[in-house]
C-alpha positions in Angstrom: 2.1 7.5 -76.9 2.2 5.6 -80.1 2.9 1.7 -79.7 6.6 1.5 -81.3 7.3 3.8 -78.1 5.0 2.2 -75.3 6.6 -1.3 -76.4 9.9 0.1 -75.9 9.0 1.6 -72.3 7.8 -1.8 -71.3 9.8 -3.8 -71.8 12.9 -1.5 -70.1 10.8 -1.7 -67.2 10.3 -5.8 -67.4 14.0 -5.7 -67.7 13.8 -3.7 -64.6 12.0 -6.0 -62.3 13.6 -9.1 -63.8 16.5 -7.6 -62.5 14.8 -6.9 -59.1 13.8 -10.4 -58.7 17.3 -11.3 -59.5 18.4 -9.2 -56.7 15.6 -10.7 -54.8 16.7 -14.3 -55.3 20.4 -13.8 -54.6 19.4 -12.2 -51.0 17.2 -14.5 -50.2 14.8 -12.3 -48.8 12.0 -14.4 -46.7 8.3 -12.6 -46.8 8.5 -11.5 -42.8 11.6 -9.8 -43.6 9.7 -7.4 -46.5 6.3 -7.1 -45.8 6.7 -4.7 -43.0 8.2 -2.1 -46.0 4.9 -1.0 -47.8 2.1 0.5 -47.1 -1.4 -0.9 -48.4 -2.2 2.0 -50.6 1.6 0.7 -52.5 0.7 -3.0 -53.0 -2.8 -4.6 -53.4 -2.0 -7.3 -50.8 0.8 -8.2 -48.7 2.1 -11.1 -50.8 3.5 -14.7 -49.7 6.5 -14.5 -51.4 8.5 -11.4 -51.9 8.7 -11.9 -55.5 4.9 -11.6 -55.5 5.7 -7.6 -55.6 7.2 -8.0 -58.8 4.5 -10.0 -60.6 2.0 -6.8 -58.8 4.4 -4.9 -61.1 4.2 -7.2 -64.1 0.5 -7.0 -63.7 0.9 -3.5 -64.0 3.0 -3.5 -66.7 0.8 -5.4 -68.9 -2.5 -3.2 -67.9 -0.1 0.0 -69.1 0.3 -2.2 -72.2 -3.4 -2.7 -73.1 -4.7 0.8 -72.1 -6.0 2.9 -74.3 -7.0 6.1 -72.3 -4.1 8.5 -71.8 -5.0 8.9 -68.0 -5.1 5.6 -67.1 -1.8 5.2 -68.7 -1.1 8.1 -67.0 -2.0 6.7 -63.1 -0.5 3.5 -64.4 2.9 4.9 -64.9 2.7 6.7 -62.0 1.6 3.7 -59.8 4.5 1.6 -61.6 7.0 4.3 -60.8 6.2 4.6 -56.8 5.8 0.6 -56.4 9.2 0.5 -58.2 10.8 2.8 -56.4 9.6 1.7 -53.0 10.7 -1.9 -54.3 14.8 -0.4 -55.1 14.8 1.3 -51.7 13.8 -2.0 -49.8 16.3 -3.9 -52.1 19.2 -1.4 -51.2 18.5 -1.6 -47.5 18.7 -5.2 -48.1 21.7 -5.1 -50.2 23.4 -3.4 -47.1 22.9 -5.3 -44.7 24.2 -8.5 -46.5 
């Protein structure tokens, strides 16, 4: 992936989970409301506030930036994509319920 391209994919997805922590934020979501939604193979840790998914994700984000092997950039992605995921499916539920 050349670099014009891989900037362009990352920062659509930091506008992604800006927007999830804005979602985040406006629910109010406390930590023993969320942590109970992934597994430990999804997120490193179980974190202390539930924003701390989104900087996991940032983290991410900035490792896909300053790879330079195609299969870690590769796993990366795909990592990126489930923690997302996961991360819109807990916010929906959320969303819901409000």
């Amino acid at each position: 992936m050349d670099n014009a391209t891989m900037r362009q994919l990352t920062q659509q997805l930091r506008q992604q989970v800006a927007v999830m922590r804005q979602r985040i934020t406006r629910l109010g979501i406390a930590e023993e409301s969320f942590h109970d939604w992934f597994d430990a193979q999804l997120f490193r840790v179980n974190h202390a506030a539930p924003n701390g998914y989104c900087d996991e994700i940032d983290e991410l984000i900035s490792q896909l930036e300053r790879s330079a092997s195609e299969n870690h950039q590769r796993w990366l992605a795909e990592k990126i994509e489930q923690q997302m995921l996961a991360l819109l499916r807990a916010l929906a539920h959320f969303e819901r319920k409000a």
